[in-house]
Structure formats: C-alpha cells, structure tokens
C-alpha positions as CSV (number, residue, x, y, z in Angstrom):
1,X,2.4,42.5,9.5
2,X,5.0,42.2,7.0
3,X,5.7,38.6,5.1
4,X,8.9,37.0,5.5
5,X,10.9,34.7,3.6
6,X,9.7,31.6,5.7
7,X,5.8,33.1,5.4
8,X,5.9,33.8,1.7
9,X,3.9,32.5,-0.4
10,X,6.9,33.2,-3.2
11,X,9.2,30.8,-0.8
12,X,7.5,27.8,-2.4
13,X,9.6,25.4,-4.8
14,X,9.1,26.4,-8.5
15,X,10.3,23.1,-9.1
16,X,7.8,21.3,-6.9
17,X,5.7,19.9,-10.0
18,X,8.4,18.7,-11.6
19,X,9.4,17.1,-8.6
20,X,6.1,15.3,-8.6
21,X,6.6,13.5,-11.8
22,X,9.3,11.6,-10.5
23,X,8.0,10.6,-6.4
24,X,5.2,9.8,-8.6
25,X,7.3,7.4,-11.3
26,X,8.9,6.4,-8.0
27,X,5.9,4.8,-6.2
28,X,4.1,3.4,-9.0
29,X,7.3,1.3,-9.7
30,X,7.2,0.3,-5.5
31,X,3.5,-0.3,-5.6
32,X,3.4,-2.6,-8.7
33,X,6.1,-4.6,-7.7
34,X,3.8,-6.2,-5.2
35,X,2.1,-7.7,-7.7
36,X,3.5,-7.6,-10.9
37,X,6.0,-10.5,-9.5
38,X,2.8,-12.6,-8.6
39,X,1.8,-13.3,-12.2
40,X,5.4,-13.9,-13.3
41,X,6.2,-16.0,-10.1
42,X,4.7,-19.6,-12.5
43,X,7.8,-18.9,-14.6
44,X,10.4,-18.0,-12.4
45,X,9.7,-21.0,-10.4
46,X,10.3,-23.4,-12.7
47,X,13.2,-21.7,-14.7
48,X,15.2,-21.5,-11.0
49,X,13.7,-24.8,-9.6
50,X,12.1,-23.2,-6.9
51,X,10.6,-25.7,-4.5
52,X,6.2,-25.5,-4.1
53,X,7.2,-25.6,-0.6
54,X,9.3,-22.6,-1.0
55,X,7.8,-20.5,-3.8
56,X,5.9,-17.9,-1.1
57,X,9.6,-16.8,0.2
58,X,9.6,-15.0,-3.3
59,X,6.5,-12.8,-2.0
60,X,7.0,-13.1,1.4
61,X,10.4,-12.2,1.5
62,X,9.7,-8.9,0.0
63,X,6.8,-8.0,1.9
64,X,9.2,-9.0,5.4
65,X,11.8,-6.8,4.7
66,X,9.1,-3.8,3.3
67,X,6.9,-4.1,6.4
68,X,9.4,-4.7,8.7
69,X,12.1,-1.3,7.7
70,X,9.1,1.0,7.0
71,X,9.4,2.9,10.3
72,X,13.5,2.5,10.2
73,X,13.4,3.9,6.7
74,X,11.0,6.6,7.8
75,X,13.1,7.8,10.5
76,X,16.0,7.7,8.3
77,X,14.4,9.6,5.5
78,X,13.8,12.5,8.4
79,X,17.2,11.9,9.1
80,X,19.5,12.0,6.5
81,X,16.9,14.5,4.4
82,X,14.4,13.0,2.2
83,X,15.9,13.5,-1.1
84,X,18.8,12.0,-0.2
85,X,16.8,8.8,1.4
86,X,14.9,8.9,-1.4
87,X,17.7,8.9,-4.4
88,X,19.4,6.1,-2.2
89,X,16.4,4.4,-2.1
90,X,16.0,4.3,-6.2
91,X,19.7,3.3,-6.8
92,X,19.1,0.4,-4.5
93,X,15.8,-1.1,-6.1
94,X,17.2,-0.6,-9.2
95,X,20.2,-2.7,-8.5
96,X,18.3,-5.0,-6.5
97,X,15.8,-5.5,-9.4
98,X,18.9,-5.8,-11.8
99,X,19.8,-9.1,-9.4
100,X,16.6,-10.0,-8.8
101,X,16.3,-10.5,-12.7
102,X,19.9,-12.0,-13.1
103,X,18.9,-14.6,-10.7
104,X,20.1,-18.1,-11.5
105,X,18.5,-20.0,-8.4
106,X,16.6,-19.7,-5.5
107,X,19.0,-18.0,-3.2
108,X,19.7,-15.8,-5.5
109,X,16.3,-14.8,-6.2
110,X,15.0,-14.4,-2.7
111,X,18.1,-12.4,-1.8
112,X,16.8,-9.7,-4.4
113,X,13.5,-9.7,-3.3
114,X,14.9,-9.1,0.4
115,X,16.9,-6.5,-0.8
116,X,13.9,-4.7,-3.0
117,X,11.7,-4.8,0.1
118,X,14.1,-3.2,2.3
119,X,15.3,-0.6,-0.1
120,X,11.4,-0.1,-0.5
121,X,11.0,0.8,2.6
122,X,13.2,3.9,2.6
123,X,12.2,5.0,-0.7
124,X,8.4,4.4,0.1
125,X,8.0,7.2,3.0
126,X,10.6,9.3,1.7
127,X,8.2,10.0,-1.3
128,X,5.2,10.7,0.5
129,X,6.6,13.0,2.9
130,X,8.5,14.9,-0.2
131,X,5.0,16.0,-1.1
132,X,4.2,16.7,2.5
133,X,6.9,19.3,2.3
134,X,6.7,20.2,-0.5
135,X,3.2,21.1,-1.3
136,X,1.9,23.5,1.4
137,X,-1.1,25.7,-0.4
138,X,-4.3,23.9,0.7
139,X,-5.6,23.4,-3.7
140,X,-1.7,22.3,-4.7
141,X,-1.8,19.8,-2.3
142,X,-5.1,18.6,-3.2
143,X,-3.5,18.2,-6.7
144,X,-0.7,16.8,-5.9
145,X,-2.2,14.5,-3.4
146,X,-4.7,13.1,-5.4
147,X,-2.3,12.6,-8.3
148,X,-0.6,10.3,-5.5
149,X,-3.6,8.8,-4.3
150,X,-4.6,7.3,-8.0
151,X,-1.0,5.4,-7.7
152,X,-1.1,4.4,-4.6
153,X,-4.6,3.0,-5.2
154,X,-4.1,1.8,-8.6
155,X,-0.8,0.7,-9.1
156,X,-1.6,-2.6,-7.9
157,X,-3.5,-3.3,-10.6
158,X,-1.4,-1.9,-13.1
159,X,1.0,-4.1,-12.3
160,X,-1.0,-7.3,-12.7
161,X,-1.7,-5.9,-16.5
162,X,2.4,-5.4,-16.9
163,X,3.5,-8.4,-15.5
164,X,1.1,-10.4,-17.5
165,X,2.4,-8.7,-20.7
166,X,5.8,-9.4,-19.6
167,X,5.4,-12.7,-19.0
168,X,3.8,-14.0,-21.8
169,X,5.1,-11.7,-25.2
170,X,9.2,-11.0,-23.0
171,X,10.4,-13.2,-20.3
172,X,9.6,-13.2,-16.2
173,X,12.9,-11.4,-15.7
174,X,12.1,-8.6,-17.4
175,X,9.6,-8.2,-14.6
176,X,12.8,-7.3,-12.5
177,X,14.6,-5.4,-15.1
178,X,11.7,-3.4,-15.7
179,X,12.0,-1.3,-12.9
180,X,15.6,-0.6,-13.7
181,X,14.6,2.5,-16.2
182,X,11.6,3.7,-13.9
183,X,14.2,3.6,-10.9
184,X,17.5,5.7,-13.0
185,X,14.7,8.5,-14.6
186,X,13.1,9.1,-11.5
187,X,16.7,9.1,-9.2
188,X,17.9,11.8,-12.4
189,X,15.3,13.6,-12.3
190,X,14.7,14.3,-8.4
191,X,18.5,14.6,-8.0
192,X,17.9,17.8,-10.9
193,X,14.9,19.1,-9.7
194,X,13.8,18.5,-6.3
195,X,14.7,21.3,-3.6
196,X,14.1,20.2,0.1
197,X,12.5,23.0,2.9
198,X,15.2,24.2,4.8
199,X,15.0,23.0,8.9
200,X,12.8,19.9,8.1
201,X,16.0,17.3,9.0
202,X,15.7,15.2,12.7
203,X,18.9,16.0,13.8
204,X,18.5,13.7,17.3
205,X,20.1,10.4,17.4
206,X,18.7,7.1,16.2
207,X,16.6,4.9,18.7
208,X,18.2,1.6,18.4
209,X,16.4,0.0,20.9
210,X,13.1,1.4,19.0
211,X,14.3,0.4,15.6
212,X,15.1,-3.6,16.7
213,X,11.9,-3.4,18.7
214,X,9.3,-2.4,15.8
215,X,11.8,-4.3,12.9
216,X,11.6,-7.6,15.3
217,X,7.6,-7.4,15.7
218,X,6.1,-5.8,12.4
219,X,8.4,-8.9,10.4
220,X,6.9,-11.0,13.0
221,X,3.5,-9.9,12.6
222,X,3.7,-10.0,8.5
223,X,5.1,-13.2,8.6
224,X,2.3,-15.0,11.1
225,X,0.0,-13.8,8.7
226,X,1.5,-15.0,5.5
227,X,2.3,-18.2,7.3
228,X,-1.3,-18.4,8.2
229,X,-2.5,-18.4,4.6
230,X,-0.3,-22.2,4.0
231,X,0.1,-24.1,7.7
232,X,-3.1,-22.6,9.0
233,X,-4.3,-20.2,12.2
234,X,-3.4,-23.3,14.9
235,X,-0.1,-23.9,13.5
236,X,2.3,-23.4,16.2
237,X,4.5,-21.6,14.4
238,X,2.2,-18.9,13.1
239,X,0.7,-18.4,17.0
240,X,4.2,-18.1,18.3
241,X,4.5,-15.3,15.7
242,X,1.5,-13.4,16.9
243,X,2.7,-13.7,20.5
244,X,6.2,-12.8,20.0
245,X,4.7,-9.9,17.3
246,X,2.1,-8.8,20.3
247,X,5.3,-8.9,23.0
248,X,7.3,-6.9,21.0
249,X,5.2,-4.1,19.9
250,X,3.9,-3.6,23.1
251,X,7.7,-2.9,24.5
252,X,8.4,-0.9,21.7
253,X,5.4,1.5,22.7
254,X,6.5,1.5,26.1
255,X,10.2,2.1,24.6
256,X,9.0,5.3,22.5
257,X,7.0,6.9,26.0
258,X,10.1,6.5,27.2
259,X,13.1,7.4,25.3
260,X,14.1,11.2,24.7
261,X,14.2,11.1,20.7
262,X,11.6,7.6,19.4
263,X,11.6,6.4,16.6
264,X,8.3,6.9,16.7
265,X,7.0,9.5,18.6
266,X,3.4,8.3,20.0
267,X,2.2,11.7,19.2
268,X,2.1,11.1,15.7
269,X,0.5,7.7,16.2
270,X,-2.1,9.3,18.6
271,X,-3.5,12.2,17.4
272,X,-7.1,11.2,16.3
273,X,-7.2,12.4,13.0
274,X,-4.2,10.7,12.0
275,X,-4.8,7.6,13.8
276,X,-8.3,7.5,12.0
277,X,-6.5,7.0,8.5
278,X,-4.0,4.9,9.6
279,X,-6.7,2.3,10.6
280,X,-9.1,3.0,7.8
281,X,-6.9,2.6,5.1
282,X,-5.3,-0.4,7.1
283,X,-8.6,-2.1,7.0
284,X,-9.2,-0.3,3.5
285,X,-6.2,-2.3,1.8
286,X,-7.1,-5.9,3.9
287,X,-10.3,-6.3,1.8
288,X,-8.6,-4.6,-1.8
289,X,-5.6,-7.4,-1.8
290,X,-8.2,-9.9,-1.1
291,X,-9.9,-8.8,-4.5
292,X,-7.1,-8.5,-6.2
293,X,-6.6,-12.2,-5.4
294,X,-9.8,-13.5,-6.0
295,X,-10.3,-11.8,-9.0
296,X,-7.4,-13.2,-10.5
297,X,-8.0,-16.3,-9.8
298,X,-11.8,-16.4,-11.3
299,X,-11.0,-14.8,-14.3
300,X,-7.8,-16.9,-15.0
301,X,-9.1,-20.4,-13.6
302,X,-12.9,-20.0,-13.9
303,X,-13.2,-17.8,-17.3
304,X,-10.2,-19.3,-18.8
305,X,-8.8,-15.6,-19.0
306,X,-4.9,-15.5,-20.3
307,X,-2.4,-13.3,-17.6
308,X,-2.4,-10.6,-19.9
309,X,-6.3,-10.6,-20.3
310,X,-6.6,-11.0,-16.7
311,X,-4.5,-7.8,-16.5
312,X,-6.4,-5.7,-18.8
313,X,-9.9,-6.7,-17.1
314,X,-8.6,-5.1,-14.3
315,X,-8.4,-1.6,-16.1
316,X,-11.7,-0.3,-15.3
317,X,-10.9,-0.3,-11.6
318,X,-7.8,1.8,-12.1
319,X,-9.7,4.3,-14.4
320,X,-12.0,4.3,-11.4
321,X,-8.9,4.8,-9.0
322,X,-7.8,7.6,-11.5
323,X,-11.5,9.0,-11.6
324,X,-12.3,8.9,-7.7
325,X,-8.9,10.5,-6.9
326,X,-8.0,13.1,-9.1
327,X,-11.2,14.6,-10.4
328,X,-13.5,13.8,-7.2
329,X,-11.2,13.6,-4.5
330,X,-9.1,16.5,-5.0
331,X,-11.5,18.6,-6.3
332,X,-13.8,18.4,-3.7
333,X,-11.2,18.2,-0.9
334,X,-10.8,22.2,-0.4
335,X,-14.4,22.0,0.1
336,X,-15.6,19.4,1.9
337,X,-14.4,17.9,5.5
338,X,-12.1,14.7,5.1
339,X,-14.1,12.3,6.8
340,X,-17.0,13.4,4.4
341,X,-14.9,12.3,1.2
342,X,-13.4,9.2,3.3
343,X,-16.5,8.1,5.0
344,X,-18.7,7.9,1.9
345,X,-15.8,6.8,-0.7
346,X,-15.5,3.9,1.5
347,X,-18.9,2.8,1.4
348,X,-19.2,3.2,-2.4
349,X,-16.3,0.8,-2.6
350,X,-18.3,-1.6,-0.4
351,X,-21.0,-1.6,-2.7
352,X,-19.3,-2.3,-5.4
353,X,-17.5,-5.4,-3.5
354,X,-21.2,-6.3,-2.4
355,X,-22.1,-6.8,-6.2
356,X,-19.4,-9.1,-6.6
357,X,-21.1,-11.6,-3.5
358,X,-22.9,-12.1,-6.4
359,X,-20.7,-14.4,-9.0
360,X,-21.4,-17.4,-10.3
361,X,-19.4,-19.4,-12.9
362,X,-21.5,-17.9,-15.5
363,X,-21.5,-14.3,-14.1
364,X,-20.9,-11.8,-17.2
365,X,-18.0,-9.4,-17.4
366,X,-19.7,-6.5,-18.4
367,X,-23.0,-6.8,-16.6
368,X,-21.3,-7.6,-12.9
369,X,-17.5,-7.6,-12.8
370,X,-17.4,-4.3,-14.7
371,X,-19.7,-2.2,-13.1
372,X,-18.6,-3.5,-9.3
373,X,-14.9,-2.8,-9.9
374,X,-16.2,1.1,-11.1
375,X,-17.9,1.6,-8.1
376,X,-14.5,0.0,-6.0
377,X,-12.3,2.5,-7.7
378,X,-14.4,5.3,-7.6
379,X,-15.0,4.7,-3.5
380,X,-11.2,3.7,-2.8
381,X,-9.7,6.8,-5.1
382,X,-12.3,9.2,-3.5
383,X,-11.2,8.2,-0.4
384,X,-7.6,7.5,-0.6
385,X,-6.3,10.8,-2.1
386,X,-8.1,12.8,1.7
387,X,-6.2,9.9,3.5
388,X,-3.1,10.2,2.0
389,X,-2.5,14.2,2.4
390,X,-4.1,14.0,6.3
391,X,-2.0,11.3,7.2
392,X,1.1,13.9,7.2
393,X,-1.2,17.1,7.5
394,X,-0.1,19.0,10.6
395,X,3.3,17.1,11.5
396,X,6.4,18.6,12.7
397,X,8.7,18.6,9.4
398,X,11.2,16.4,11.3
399,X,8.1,14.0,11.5
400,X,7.1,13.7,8.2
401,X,9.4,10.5,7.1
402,X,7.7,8.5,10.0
403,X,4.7,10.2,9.7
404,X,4.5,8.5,5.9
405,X,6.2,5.5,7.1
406,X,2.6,4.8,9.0
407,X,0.8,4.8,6.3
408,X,3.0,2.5,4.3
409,X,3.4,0.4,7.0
410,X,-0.6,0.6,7.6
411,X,-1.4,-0.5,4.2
412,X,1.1,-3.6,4.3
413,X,0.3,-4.7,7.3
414,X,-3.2,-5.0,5.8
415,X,-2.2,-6.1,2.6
416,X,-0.7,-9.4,4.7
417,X,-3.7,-9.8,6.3
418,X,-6.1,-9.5,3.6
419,X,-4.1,-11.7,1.6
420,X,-4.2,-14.7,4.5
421,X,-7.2,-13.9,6.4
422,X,-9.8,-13.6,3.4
423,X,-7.6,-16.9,1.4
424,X,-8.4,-18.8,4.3
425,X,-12.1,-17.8,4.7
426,X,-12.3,-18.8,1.0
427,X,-10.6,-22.1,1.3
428,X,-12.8,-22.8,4.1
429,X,-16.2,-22.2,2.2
430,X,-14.6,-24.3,-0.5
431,X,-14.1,-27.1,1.0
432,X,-17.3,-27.0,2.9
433,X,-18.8,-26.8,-0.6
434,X,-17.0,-29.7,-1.6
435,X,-17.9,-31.4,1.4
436,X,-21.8,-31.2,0.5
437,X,-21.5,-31.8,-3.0
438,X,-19.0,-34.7,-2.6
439,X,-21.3,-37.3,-4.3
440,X,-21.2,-35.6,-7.2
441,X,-17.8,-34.7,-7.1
442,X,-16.8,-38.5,-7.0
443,X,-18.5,-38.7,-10.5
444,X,-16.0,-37.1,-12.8
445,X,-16.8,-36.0,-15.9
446,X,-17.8,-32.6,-16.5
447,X,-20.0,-32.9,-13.9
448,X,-17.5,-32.6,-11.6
449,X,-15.3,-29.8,-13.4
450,X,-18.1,-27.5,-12.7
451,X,-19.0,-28.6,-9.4
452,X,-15.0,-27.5,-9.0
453,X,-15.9,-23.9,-10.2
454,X,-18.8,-23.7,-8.3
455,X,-17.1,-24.6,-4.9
456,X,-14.2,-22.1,-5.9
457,X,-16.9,-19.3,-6.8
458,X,-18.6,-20.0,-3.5
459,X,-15.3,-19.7,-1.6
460,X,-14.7,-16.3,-3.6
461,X,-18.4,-14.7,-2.5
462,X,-17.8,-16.0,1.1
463,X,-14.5,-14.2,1.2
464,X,-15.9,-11.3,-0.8
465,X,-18.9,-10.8,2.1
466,X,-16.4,-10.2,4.2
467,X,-14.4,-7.7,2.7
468,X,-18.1,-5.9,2.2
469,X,-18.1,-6.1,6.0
470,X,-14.7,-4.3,6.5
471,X,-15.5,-1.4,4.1
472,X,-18.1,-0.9,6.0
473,X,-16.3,-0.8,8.9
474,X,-13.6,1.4,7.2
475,X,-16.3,4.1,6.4
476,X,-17.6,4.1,10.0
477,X,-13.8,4.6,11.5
478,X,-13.5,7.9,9.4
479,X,-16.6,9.3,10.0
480,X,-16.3,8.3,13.8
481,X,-12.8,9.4,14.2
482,X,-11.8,11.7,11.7
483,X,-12.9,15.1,12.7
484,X,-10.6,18.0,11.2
485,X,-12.1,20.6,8.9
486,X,-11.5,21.3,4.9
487,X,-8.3,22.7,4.6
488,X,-7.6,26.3,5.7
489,X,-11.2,26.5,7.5
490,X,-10.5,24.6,11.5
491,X,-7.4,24.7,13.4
492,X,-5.0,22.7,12.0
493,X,-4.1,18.5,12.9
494,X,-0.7,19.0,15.2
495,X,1.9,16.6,16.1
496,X,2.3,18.1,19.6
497,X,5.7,19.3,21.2
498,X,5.5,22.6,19.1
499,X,3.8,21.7,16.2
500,X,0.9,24.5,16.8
501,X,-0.8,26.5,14.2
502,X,2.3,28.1,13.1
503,X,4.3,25.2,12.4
504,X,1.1,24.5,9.9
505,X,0.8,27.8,8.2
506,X,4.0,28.8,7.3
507,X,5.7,27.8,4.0
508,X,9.3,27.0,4.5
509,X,12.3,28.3,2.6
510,X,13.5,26.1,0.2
511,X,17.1,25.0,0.3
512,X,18.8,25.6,-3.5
C-alpha cells in the first residue's frame, strides 16, 4: 500500500531538533525557578521588608497559581495550538520575571510570583506536548525525551547552584531578571523554527464549569499542604482546605463524565499506563523536594557550606540526572519495556536516599553525600526520561496539552507535599530529640551547639527513611501498573474515543 503524506516518514519536521533546543531552554528556565528563588528569598526579604509571617507567600504564591492553571493552561495549549500557548507563555514569564525583579515591596513581589506561576502553567504543558507531536519515530523520541527528562529531573538543582551564585557575587533580583534572556531566545527561536502537525488543535468549546472546578481544588489542595508545613496538620484552616480540595475534585470528576467536551477527559486520566506515571512520578517528586530541602539545610547550617557551595555540591546529582536520562534511559528505552527502566530506576534512587539515613554531623561529603546523590540521579534520570515520553504516548493529538498538564500537575502536587509532609516529619523527630537530650541542651556551651546539629541531623534521617519508603513504593506502582511494551513492539497506549492504532502510527503533516 502506497505511503501518503500523513504516513510518511518524510512528513516529519526537519526543524524538529532545533525546535528542541528552545522547549528545552524553556523548561529548564520553569523548573529552576522553583528553587532558584528559595536561596535568594533571605535577601529579598529584607531588602522589601517582607514580614517572617509572610515570607512563604513568595513560594507559595507561585506554586498556587502553577498547580492550580496546569490543567487550564493545558487545555488551552490544545486549544489555541501549542506554539502559540507556548510563545505566549515565554513573553509572560519574562515580563513577569522583569516585575518580579523590579519589585519594591511586598505586593509587588508576590504579584510577580503569581503571575510567573500562572504564565508557568501554560508554558509548562505546552512544551511537553510540542515533543509529543513533534517527535513520532520510536529512537527520536527516546532522544528527545530523555534530553527532557535530564531537565526536568535536574533543573531543580541547577537552580539552587544559580541562585546561590546570584545571590552572593550579583544581587537577588537578578534571580528574576535572569530568566528574562532564557525567556526572549527561546520565544525567537520557537517562533523561527518550530512547525506544529497539522489537525492536532481541540476545536470544542472550553469547560468552564471544569476549569473553576479543578482551579478551585488543585489551589486548595497545594495550599493545605504548604499551610501544613507552618500552622500544622490540626490547624483548622489547613483541614478545611483538604475538605473543600476533596469536595471539589470529586465534582469536577463527576463534571468531566458528564460534560460533552471536559477539560479533562477521564480517558486520559484512566488508562493504566498513563495513570501509572502520573502517580509514580507524583510520589517520585514528594521524596526529591524533600532532599532538596534537607540537603540544603545540612550542608548550609550543619557543614557551614556558603549558598553558592551548597549549590555546587549538588552537581553530582545532576550529572547523575544527565547520566541516567540521556545515556541509560534513552538508550535502552527502544529496547526494554517502560516499567522495566521505571521500576528499577526507582529503586536505585531509593538506595541512594537509604545511604543518606545514614548522616551524622560528621558524615563526609565524598564518602556518603557524594556517592548517595549518584545513585539518586542515576535511578530518578533512568526513570524519568520512560515517564515523561509515556505519559503522552498514545493520546489523541487534541489531548496532548492536558495530557502534559498531568504530569506537571503530578509533579507539583508532590512537590507541595514533599515539601510539607517530610518538613513536618523532620521537625517532629527534632524536637523529640531535643526533648530527650534537654538536660544537656540547658547547658550551653558548645555542648549544646552540637546537641542542636545532632537533633537537626536526626530530624533529616527520620524524614529521609521516609522518602526511602515512597521510592519504594514509586518502583512497585510502575512495575504493578505499567504494562505497555518497548516502543513499536505491543499495541500502542490509546486515549479512547478514536485514538486506536492508527491515531499512534501515523506521522502527521506538518503545518509550514
């Protein structure tokens, strides 16, 4: 049977690698801003006289309006086309970050960071499911996908080593005005090169109802976390959250099995495959913030570690992100089953967090620190790069912008909860430290500097134990639930409603 012009192989952007240079710039400059502002946040706070009290709204602020839009600015992105979502998206975080950086008090600041999240959230899933368009032969996408994955994975990090050389050779702002040059190359550069399939737009008309309903409960499930972290699990603020959070997802899931066009259509939530990475790599990210956090603090309070020394400590994890990702992940990924890359990068993650139950206030850098954060990065790039590319494998093209906006959304989500549900384990075994050791606390001296470290160490391993448990559990979700083939071998991961085998196979004409 004869080839046509939607079948061909020579149908396939030219531009397509191009293209990947600047989603890539793109999402390194989204991921790092979750934690590049972290380190600068000291500064900022006292040069705008933030209040202690209100110093989170600079994080949580961003991470509300993020994890709140992500399915809006999915849908949106499937909408409107995802080049144009995503050049939007650019121009806004750049002139957000421009205000954000401008700032000259608190409203000012926290309006920016409001602002960043929510233009985050459209250029986020627009990104991802570029690629998913874009890339279609089963080795390119590998490629492409683990070139993704390393970012996704390891631009966390990165950005704790840039904002802590920001911070103390420039100025905090320029932690803001940094992402002004990422934000104009990579909006240039897609705007020249990127070509979007023809047929891949959701023409149908926006679910409002669906869009308040998920908006309403994913900020109110970010925020009861985050508000956990300070007031506490009993507060009666951060259980009415959870409540109001649990109320309104659950209509909006009844909304979507109801409405003719959702927001999110439940097939794309549903189907195993996918639904096994969205939880995963939910669970996945909870215990990575968590170290992240930890590690921070040991090395800066504990070691004595300067922000920018902190930052560079963190390196061998991202060369282990880089590693795991782009010379294991999508080499073997053509090869191999997913679950059999996800299942076992997992677990080599959680063994190198279960090394790190082991610090002390003595611990050595290059005998325990070093080696455990190899391992992490090896195990989260390995496994991140399969999750990424089957989290949008098999979609309807008029799916993919949603489709992406899960796994954003999944990966906030548990970046909220790592953040406040391992802090508060930590601060719990702390103070129980404290608790037994109070005689000597009560001392002073040195004596009781170190009996300090030690119940902030203690807290850290506690935390840390935990995190080793929900790798663990991460690794047994994918091998449980994630059951497609290697690429181009089993029948392919639909959507439903159309999205059969031929919807997979074909590679669409791209629009010039």
């Amino acid at each position: 049977m004869p080839k046509t012009a939607a079948t061909s192989p020579l149908a396939a952007d030219p531009s397509r690698w191009k293209a990947l240079v600047f989603i890539a710039l793109a999402q390194l400059m989204v991921v790092l801003d979750a934690t590049i502002v972290n380190i600068a946040l000291p500064s900022a706070q006292t040069d705008l006289g933030i209040s202690d009290g209100n110093r989170q709204w600079v994080i949580t602020a961003y991470a509300l309006a993020f994890g709140g839009l992500l399915l809006f600015g999915g849908r949106i992105a499937d909408k409107w086309g995802r080049k144009n979502a995503f050049i939007v998206g650019l121009i806004g975080f750049a002139l957000a970050s421009a205000l954000g950086g401008a700032a000259n008090g608190e409203a000012m600041m926290l309006g920016a960071r409001g602002l960043q999240g929510a233009f985050g959230a459209l250029l986020a899933p627009a990104a991802l499911s570029l690629l998913a368009v874009m890339f279609t032969d089963a080795k390119e996408r590998a490629k492409a996908f683990g070139i993704y994955g390393a970012i996704a994975g390891g631009g966390g990090a990165v950005g704790l080593i840039l904002g802590g050389f920001l911070t103390e050779y420039l100025n905090w702002r320029w932690t803001f005005f940094v992402n002004i040059p990422f934000a104009i190359a990579a909006a240039v550069g897609a705007w020249l090169v990127i070509r979007e399939p023809v047929g891949g737009r959701n023409r149908a008309p926006l679910d409002i109802p669906g869009v308040v309903l998920s908006t309403l409960g994913l900020v109110a499930l970010v925020y009861g976390f985050t508000r956990a972290e300070s007031a506490g699990w009993s507060d009666a603020v951060t259980v009415g959250m959870f409540v109001a959070s649990a109320v309104l997802l659950a209509a909006f899931v009844f909304v979507e099995s109801r409405v003719k066009s959702p927001l999110l259509p439940l097939r794309v939530l549903l189907e195993r495959n996918r639904g096994g990475v969205y939880l995963s790599l939910g669970l996945a990210v909870i215990a990575m913030f968590g170290l992240f956090l930890f590690l921070t603090y040991y090395l800066q309070v504990v070691k004595g570690f300067s922000p920018v020394k902190t930052g560079f400590a963190f390196l061998p994890m991202i060369a282990g992100m880089i590693t795991g990702s782009t010379q294991i992940g999508a080499r073997l990924m053509t090869r191999v089953a997913p679950r059999l890359l996800m299942g076992p990068g997992f677990l080599l993650a959680a063994t190198g967090m279960l090394l790190l139950t082991q610090l002390e206030v003595g611990s050595s850098y290059p005998a325990l620190i070093l080696p455990a954060q190899l391992l992490l990065g090896l195990g989260m790039g390995t496994a991140f790069m399969p999750a990424m590319s089957l989290a949008t494998h098999g979609v309807n093209p008029a799916d993919a912008g949603v489709a992406s906006a899960m796994v954003n959304t999944s990966q906030q989500v548990g970046g909220a909860i790592g953040t406040a549900l391992l802090n508060t384990i930590a601060a719990s075994a702390t103070t129980a430290y404290l608790t037994d050791h109070a005689a000597e606390a009560a001392a002073g001296g040195p004596a009781a500097k170190l009996i300090q470290a030690q119940a902030m160490v203690e807290g850290y391993s506690s935390a840390i134990w935990w995190a080793v448990g929900i790798l663990a559990a991460s690794s047994a979700i994918a091998l449980t639930l994630i059951n497609t083939g290697r690429p181009g071998t089993g029948a392919p991961v639909a959507s439903g409603d159309g999205a059969g085998a031929e919807a997979e196979v074909k590679i669409p004409v791209i629009a010039h």
